[in-house]
C-alpha positions in Angstrom: 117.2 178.1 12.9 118.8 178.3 9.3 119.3 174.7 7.6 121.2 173.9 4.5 120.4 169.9 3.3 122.5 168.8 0.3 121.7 165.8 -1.4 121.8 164.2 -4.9 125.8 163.5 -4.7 127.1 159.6 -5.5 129.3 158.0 -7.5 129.7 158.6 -11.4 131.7 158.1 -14.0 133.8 160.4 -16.2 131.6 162.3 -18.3 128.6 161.6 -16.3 126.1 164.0 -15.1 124.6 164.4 -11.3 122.3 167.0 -10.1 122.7 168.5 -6.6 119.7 169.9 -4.4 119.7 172.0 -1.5 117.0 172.3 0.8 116.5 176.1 2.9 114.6 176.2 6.0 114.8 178.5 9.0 115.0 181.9 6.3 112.9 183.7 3.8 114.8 181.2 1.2 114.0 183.9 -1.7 115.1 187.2 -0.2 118.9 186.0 0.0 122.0 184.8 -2.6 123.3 181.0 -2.4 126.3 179.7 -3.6 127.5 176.4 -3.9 131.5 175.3 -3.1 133.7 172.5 -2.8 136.2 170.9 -0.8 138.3 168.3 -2.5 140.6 166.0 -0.3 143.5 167.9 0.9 142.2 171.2 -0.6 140.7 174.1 0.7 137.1 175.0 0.4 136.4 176.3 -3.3 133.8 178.7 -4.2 131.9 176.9 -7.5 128.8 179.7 -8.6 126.7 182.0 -6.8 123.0 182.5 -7.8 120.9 186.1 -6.8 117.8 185.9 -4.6 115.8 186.2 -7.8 117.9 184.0 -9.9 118.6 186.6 -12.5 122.6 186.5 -11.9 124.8 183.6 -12.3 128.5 183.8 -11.7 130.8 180.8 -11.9 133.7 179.3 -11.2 136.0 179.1 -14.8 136.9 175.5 -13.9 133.2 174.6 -14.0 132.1 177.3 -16.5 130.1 175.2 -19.4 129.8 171.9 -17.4 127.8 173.4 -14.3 124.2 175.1 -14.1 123.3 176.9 -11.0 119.7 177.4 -10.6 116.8 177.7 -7.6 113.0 177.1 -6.9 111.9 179.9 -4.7 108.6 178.1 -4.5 109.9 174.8 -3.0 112.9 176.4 -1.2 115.3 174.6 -3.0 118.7 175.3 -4.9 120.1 173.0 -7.6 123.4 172.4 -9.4 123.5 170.4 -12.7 126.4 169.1 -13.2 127.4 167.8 -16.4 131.1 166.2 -18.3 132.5 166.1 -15.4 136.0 164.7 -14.2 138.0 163.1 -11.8 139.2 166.7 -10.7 135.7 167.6 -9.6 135.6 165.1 -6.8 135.0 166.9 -3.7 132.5 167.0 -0.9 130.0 169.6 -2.3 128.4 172.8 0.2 125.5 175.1 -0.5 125.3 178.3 1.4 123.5 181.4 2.3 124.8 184.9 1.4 123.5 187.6 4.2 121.7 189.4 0.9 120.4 189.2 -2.1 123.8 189.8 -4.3 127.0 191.5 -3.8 129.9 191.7 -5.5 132.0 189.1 -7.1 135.0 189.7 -4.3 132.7 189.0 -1.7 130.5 186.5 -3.1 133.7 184.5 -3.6 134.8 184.2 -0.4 132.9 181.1 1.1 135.0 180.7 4.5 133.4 183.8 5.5 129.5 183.0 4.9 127.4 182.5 8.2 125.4 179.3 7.5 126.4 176.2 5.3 125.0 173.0 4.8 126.9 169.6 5.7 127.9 168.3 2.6 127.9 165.7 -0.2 130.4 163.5 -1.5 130.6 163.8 -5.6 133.1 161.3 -6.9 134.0 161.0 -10.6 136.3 158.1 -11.4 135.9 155.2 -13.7 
């Protein structure tokens, strides 16, 4: 079955810099479009960047645009977000997901409610 593992979140301060992983199992990891998205406390889930099955397309967020860096290993299975200067605002629990393809369009690739699989989560807090 399809398997999303996050991992790299913590605590940090304003600033700081962390680096997210996602691990794929259960799919041909390279043939499909991930995304990463948020959920901050009392917000809904926010889409944050989408990556193509090649990594040759990068869309992002404009909150995170210039901070963030989506990028993947289709070798080890494994999708990354860098995250750097980042603020209290980004605290959130942090998803990666699969796309059904390898790209789409923006419209679609935004809307993260809708994607089939997802991982479980986790936590990124930025606070001094």
């Amino acid at each position: 079955q399809v398997q999303l593992v996050e991992s790299g979140g913590g605590l940090v301060q304003p600033e700081g810099s962390l680096r997210l992983s996602c691990a794929g199992s259960g799919f041909t990891f390279p043939n499909y479009a991930l995304t990463w998205a948020r959920q901050a406390p009392g917000k809904g889930l926010e889409w944050v960047s989408s990556i193509s099955s090649g990594g040759q397309f990068t869309i992002y967020a404009d909150s995170v645009k210039g901070r963030f860096t989506i990028s993947r290993d289709n070798r080890k299975n494994t999708l990354y977000l860098q995250m750097n200067s980042l603020k209290p605002e980004d605290t959130a629990v942090y998803y990666c997901a699969k796309y059904y393809r390898g790209w789409g369009p923006r419209e679609d690739l935004f809307r993260v409610d809708v994607y089939e699989y997802r991982g479980q989560g986790t936590q990124v807090t930025v606070s001094s």
